[in-house]
C-alpha positions as CSV (number, residue, x, y, z in Angstrom):
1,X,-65.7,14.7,11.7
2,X,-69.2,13.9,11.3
3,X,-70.7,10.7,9.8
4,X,-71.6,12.8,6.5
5,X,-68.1,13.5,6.1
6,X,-66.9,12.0,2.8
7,X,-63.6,11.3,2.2
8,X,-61.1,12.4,-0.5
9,X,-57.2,11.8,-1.0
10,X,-55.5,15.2,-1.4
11,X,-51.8,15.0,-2.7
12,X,-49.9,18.6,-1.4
13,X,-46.6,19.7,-1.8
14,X,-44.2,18.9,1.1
15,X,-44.1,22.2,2.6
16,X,-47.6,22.5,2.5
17,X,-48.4,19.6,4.3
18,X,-45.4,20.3,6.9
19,X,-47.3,24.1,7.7
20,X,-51.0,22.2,7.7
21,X,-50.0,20.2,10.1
22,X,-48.1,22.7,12.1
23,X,-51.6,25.0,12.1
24,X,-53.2,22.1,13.0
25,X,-51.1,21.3,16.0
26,X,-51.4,24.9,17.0
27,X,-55.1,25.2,16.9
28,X,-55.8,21.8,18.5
29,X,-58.0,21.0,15.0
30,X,-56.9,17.9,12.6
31,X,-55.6,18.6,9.5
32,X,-58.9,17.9,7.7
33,X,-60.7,20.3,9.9
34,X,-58.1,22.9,8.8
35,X,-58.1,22.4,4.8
36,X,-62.1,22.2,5.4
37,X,-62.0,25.3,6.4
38,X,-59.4,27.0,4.0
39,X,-62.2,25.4,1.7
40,X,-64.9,26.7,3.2
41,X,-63.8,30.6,3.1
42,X,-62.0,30.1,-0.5
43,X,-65.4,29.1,-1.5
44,X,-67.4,31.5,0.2
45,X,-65.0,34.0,-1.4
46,X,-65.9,32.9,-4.9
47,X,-69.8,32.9,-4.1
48,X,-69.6,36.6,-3.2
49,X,-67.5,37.7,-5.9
50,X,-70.3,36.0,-8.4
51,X,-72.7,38.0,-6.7
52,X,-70.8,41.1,-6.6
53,X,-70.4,40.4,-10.6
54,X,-74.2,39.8,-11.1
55,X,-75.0,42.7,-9.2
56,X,-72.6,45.0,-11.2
57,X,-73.1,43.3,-14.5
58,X,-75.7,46.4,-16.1
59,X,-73.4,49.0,-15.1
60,X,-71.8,50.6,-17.9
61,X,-68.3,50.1,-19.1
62,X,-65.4,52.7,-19.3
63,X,-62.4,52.3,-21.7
64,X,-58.8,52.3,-19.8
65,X,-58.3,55.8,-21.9
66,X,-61.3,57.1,-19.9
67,X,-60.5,55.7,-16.8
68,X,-57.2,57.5,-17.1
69,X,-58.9,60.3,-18.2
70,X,-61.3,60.9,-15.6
71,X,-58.4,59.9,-12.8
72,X,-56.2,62.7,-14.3
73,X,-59.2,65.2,-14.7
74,X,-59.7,64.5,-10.4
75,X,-55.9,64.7,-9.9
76,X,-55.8,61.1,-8.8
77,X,-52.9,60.6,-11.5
């Protein structure tokens, strides 16, 4: 951990805790370095799928009964 590191108490659920610290152990990493991580890529999930949203976000719209619509016409359905 670096001296910027701040820390936080996390409460998880027993099982949780039990396979954190069994990943840990296998990885040679510390259970912090481990959730940081899990963190780290659930976050950098989010940013992407906000940017996939911006990015889409003038595209038209199509109803469910035209979605279905076109699927059948393509013979996806």
């Amino acid at each position: 951990m670096s001296e910027m590191s701040k820390r936080s108490t996390i409460y998880f659920n027993p099982d949780i805790h039990l396979a954190l610290r069994v990943k840990a152990a296998n990885t040679h990493q510390s259970v912090s370095e481990v959730v940081n991580e899990a963190v780290r890529l659930a976050l950098r999930e989010d940013v992407e799928d906000l940017s996939t949203f911006e990015e889409r976000a003038e595209e038209p719209t199509l109803s469910y009964e035209a979605l279905l619509k076109d699927l059948r016409s393509h013979g996806k359905l």
